[in-house]
Backbone as a ProteinNet text record, in pm:
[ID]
protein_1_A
[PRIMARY]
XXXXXXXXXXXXXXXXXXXXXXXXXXXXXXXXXXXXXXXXXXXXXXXXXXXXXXXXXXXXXXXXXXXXXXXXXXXXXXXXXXXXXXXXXXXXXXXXXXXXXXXXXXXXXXXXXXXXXXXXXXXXXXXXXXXXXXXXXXXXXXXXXXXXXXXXXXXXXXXXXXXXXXXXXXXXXX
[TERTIARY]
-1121.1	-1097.9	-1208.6	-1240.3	-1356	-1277.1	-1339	-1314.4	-1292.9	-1334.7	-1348.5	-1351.1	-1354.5	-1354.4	-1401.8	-1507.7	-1549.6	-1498.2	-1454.5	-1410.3	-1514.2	-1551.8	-1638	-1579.9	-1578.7	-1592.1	-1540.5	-1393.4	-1291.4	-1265.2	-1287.9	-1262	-1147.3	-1064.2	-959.4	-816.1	-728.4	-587.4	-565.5	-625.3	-578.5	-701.6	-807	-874.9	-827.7	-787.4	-718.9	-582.3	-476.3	-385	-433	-529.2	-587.2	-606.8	-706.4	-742	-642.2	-540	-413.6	-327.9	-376.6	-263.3	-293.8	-459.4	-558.1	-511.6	-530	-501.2	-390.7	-236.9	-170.2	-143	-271.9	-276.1	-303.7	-412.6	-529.3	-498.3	-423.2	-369.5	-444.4	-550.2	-713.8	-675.3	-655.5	-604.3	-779.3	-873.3	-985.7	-1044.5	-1010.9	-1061.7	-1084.6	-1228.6	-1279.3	-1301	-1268.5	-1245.5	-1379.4	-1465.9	-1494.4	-1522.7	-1436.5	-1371.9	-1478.7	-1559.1	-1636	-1636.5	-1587.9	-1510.4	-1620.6	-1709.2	-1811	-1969.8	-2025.9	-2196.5	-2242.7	-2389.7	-2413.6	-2462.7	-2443.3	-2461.3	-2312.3	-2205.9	-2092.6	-1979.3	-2036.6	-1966.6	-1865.6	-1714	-1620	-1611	-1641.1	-1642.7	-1518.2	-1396.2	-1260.2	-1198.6	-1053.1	-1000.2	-860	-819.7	-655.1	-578.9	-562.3	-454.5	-476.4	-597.1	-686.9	-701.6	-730.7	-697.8	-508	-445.2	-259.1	-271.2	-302.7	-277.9	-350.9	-503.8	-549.7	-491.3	-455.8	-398.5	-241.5	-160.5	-26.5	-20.2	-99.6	-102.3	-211.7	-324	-424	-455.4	-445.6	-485.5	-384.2	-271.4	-136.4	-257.8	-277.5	-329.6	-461.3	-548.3	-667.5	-655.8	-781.1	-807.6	-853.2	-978.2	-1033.8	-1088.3	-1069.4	-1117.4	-1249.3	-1337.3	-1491.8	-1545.6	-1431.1	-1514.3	-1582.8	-1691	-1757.4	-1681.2	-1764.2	-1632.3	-1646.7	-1720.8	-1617.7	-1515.5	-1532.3	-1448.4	-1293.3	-1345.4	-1223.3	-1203.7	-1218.6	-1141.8	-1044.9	-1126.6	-1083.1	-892.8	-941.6	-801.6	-724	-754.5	-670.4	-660.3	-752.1	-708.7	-704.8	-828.5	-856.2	-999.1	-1008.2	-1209.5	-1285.5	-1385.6	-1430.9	-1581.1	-1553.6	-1724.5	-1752.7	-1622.6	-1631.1	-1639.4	-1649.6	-1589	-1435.1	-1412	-1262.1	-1202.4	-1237.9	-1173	-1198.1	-1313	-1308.9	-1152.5	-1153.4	-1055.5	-947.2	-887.7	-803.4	-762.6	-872.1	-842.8	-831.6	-859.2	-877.5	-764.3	-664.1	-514.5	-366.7	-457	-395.3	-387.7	-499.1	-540.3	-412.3	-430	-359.7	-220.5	-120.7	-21.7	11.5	-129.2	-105.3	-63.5	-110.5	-75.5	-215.3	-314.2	-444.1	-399.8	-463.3	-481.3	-587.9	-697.4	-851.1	-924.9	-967.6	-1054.4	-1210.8	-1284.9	-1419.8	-1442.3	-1466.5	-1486.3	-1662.7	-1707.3	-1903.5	-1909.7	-2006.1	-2045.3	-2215.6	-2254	-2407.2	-2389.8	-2264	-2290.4	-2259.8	-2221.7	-2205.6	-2355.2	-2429.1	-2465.5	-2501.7	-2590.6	-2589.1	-2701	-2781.6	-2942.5	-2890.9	-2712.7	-2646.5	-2617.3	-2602.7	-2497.6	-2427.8	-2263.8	-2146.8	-2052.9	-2053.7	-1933.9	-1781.3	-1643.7	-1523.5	-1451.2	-1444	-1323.4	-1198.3	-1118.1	-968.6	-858.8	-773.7	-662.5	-527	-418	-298	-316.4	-419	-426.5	-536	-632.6	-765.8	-856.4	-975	-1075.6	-1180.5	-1305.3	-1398.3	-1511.3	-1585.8	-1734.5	-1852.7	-1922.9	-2047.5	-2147.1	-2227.8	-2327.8	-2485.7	-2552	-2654.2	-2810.2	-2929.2	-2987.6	-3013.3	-2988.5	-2992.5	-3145.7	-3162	-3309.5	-3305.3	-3393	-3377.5	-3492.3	-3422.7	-3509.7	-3425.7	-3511.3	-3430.4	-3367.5	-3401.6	-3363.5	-3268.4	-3112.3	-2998.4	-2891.7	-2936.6	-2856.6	-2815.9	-2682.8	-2649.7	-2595.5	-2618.4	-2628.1	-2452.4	-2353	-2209	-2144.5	-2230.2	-2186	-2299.5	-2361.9	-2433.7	-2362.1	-2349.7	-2253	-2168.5	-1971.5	-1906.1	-1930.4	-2033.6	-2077.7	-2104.8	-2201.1	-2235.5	-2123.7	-2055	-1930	-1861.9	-1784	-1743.2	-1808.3	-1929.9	-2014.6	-1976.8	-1968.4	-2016.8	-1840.3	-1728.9	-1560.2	-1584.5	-1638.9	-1594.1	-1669.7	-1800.8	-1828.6	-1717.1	-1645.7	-1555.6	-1536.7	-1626.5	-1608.4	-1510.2	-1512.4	-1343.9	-1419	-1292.5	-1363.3	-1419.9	-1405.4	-1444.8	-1588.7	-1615.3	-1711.7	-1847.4	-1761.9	-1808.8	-1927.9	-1820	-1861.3	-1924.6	-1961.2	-2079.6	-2195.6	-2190.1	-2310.7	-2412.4	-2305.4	-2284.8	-2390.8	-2297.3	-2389.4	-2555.3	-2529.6	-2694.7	-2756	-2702.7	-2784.1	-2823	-2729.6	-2801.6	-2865.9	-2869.3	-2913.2	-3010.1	-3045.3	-3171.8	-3291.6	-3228.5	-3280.5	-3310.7	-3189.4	-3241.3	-3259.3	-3207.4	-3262.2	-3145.7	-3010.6	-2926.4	-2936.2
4023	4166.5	4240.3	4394.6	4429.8	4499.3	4519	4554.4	4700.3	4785	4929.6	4990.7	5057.1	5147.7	5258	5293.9	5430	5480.1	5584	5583.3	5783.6	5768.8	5923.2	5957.7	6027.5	6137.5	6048.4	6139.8	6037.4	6177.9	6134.8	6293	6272.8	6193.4	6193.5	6195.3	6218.8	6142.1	6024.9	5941.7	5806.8	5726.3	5791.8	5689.4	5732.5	5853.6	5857.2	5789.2	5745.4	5674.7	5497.9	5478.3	5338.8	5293.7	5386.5	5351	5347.2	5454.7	5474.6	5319.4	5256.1	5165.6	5022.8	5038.1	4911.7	4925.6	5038.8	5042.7	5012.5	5030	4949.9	4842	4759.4	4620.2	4542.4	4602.6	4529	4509.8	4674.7	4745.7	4714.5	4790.6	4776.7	4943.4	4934.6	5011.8	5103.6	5097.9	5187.9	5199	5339.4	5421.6	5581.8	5561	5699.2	5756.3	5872.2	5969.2	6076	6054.9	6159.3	6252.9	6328.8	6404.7	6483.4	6453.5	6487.2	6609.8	6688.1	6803.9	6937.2	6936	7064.3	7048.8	7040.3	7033.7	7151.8	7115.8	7177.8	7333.9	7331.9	7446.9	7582.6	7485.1	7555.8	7532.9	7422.7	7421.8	7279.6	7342.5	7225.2	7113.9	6963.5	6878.7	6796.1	6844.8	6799.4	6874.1	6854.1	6951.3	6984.4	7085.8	7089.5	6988.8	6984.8	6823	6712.2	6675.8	6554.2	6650.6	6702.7	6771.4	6768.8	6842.7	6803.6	6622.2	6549	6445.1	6367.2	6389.7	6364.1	6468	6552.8	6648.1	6572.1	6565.5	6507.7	6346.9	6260.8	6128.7	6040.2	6110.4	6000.4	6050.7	6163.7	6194.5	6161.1	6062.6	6030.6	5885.4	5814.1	5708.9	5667.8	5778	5727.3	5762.4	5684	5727.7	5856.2	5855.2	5960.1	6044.2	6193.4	6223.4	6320.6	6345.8	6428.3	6533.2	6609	6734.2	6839.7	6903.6	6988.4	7112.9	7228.7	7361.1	7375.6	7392.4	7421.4	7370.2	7162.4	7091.8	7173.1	7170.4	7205.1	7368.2	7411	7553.6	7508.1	7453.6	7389.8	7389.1	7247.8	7135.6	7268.3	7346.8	7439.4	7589.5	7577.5	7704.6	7834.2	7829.4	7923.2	7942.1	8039.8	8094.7	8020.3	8004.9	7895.6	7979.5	8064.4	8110.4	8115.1	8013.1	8069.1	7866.2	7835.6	7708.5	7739.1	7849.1	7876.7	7837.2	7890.1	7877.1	7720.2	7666.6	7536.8	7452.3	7459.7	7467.9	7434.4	7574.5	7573.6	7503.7	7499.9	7441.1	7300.8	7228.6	7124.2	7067.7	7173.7	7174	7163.3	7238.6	7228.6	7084.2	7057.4	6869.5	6832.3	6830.2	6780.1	6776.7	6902.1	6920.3	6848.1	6867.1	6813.4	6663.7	6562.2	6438.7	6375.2	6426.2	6399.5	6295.5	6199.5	6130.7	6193.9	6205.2	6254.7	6336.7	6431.6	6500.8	6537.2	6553.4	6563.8	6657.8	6756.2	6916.2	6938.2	6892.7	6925.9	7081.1	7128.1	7209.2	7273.9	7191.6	7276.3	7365.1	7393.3	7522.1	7667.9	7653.7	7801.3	7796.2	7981.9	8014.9	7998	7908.8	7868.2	7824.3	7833.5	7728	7602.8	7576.8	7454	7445.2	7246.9	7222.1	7169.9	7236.7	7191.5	7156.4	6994.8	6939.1	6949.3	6974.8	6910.9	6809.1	6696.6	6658	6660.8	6635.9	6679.9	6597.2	6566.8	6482.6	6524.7	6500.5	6538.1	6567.4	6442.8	6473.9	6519.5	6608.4	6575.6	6669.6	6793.1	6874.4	6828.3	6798.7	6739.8	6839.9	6903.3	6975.5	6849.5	6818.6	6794.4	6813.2	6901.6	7011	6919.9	6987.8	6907.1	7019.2	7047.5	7109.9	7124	7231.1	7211	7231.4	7121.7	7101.7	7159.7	7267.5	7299.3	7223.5	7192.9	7120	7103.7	7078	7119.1	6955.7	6843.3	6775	6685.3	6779.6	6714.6	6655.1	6633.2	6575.2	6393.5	6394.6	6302.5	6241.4	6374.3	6365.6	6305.5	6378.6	6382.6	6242.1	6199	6002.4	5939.3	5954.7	5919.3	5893.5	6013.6	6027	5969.5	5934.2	5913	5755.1	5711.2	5547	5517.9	5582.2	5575.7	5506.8	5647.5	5629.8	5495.5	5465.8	5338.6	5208	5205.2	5117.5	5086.8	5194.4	5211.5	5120.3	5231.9	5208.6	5064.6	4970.2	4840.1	4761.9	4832.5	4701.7	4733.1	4765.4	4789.3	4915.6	5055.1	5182	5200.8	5300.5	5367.6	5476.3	5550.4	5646.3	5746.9	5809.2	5950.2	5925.4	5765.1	5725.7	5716.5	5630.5	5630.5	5721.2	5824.9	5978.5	6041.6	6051.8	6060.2	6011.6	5857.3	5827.1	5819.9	5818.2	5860.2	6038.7	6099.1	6220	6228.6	6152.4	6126.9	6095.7	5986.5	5937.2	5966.3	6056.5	6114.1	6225.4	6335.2	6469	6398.4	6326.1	6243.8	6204.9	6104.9	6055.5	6143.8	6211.1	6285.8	6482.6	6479.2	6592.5	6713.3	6706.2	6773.9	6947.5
-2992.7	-2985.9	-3062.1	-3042.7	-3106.3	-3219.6	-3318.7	-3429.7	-3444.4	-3349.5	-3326.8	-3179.6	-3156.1	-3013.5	-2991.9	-2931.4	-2912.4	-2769	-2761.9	-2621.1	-2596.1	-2504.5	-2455.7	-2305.9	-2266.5	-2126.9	-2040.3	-2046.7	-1947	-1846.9	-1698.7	-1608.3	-1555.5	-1526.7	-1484.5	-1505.5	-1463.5	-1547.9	-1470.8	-1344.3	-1348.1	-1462.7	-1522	-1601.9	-1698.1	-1822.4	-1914	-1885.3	-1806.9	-1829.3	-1830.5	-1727.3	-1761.5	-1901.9	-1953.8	-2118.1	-2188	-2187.2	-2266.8	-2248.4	-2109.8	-2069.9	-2154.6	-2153.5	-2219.1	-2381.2	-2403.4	-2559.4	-2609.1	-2525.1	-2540.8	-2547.9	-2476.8	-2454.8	-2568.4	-2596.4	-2702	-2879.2	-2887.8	-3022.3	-3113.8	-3092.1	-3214.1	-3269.2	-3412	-3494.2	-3526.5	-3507	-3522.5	-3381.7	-3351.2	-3206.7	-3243.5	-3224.5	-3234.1	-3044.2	-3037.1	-2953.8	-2959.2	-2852.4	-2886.7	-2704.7	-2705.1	-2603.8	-2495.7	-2489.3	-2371.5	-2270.1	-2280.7	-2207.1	-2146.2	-2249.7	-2172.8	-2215.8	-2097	-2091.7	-2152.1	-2215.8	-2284.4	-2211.7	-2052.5	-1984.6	-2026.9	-2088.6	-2081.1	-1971.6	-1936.7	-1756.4	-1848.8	-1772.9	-1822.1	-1731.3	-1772.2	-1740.1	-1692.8	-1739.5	-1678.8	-1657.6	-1554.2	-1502.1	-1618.1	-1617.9	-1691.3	-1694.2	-1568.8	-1607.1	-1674.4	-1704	-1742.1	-1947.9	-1935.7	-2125.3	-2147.7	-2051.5	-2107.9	-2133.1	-2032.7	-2087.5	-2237.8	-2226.4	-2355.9	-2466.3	-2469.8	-2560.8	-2596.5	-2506.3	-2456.5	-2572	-2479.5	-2519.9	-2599.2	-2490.7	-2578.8	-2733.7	-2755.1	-2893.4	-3011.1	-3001.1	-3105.8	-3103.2	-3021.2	-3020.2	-3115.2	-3156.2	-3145.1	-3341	-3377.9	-3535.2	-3543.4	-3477.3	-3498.3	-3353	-3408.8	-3221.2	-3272.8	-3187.5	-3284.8	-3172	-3180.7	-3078.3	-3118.5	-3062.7	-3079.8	-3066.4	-3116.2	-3053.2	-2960	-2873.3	-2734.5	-2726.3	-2752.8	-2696.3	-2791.4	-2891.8	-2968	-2995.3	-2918.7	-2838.1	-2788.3	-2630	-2478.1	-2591.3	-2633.2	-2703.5	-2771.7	-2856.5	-2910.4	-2836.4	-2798.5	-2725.8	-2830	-2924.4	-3004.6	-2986.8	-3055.3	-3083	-3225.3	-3225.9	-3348.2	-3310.6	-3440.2	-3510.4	-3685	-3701.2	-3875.9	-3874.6	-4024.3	-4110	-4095.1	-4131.2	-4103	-3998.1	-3894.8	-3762.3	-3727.6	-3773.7	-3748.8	-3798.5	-3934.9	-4034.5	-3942.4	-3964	-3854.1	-3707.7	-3641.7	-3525	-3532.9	-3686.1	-3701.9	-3707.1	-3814.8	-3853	-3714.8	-3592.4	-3450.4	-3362.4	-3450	-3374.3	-3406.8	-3576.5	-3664.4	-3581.7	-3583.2	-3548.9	-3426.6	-3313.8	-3183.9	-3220.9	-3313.3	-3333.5	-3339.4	-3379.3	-3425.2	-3557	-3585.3	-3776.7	-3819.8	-3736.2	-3835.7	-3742.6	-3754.9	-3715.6	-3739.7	-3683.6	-3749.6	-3589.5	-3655	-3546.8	-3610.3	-3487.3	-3522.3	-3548.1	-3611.6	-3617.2	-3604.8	-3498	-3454.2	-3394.6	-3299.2	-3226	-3311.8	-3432.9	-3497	-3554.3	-3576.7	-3566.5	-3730.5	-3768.6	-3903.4	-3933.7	-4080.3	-4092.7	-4138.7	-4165.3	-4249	-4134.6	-4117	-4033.2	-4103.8	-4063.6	-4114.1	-4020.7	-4047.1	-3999.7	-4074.9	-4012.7	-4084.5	-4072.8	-4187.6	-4134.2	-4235.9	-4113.6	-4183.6	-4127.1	-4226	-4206.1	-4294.9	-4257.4	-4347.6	-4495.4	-4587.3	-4667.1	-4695.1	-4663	-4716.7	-4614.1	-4642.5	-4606.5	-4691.4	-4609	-4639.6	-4511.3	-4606.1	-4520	-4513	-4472.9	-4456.1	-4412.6	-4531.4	-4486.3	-4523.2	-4373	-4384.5	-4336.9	-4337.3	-4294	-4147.4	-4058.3	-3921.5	-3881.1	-3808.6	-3755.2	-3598.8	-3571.5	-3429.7	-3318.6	-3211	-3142.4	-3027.3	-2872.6	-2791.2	-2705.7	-2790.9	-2793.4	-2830.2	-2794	-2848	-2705.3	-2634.7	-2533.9	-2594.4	-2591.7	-2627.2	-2786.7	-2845.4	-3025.3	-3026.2	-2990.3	-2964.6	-2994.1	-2857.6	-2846.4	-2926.4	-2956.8	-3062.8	-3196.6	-3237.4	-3351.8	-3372	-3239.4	-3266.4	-3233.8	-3175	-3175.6	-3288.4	-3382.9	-3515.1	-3608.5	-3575.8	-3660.1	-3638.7	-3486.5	-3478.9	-3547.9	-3560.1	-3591	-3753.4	-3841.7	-3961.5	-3991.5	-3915	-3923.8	-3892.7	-3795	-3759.7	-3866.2	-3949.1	-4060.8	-4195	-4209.8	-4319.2	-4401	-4333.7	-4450.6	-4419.1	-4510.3	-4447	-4369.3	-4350.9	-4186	-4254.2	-4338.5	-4433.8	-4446.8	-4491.3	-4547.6	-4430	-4273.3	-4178.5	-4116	-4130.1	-4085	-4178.1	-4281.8	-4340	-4309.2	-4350	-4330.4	-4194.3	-4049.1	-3922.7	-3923.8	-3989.7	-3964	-4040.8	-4128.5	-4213.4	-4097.9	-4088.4	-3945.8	-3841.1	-3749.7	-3652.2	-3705.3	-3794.2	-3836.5	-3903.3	-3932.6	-3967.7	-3838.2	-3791.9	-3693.9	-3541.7	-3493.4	-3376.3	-3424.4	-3528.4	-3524	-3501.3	-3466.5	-3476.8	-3531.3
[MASK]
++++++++++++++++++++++++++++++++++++++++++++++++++++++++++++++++++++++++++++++++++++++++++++++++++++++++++++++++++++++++++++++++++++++++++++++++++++++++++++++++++++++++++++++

């Protein structure tokens, strides 16, 4: 069995119930999520029914889920231009049946990039210098692969996702 799981950009609800069905199978306790939902044109990548169910089911399942704001509008169905509102929408995961959240933050309008994450017990920023460059296709799954990587050699996830974001805001430039 693998030690971790990254799971990215599921368009359907017969492939979100497949995965949901596998993960029942396998029951690997570290699965990062990271929700795939809108190109960087703005154009949404899945339909409604396919978010009720990841909203619904797959998100009780997973450790960690790592959406960007749009994605995490889409999921809450709020506006996100503050740390605050991030905050917040993080707290909606939460409620939805989220364990950990980590809500990116390149798309607010900032010279910091600030990521959150957040869990029942615990708000954690990680602010890093935002490097502009028009080369971020792919940073997203990057990141939440990172992360899996760091979660399957033994950090803990807080720890993960740190050094995860060093890494890509290092390396590609975020």
């Amino acid at each position: 069995k693998p030690d971790a799981i990254k799971i990215g950009m599921l368009h359907s609800p017969p492939v979100i119930n497949s995965v949901i069905n596998s993960l029942n199978k396998i029951k690997i306790k570290k699965i990062i999520l990271d929700p795939v939902m809108v190109a960087k044109s703005g154009t949404k990548l899945i339909d409604n029914k396919s978010i009720k169910i990841l909203k619904s089911k797959l998100i009780k399942k997973v450790t960690l889920i790592t959406p960007n704001i749009p994605e995490a509008e889409i999921l809450t169905k709020t506006k996100i231009s503050s740390i605050e509102n991030m905050i917040s929408a993080a707290r909606i995961l939460i409620s939805l049946g989220a364990n950990n959240v980590l809500i990116k933050g390149g798309h607010l309008k900032s010279k910091i990039m600030q990521d959150i994450f957040l869990n029942k017990n615990q708000i954690s920023v990680f602010k890093n210098k935002k490097i502009h460059t028009k080369n971020t296709h792919g940073t997203g799954c990057t990141l939440s692969s990172a992360i899996a990587t760091y979660y399957s050699c033994g950090k803990t996830l807080k720890k993960s996702c740190e050094m995860a974001i060093k890494y890509v805001n290092h390396s590609i430039g975020t």
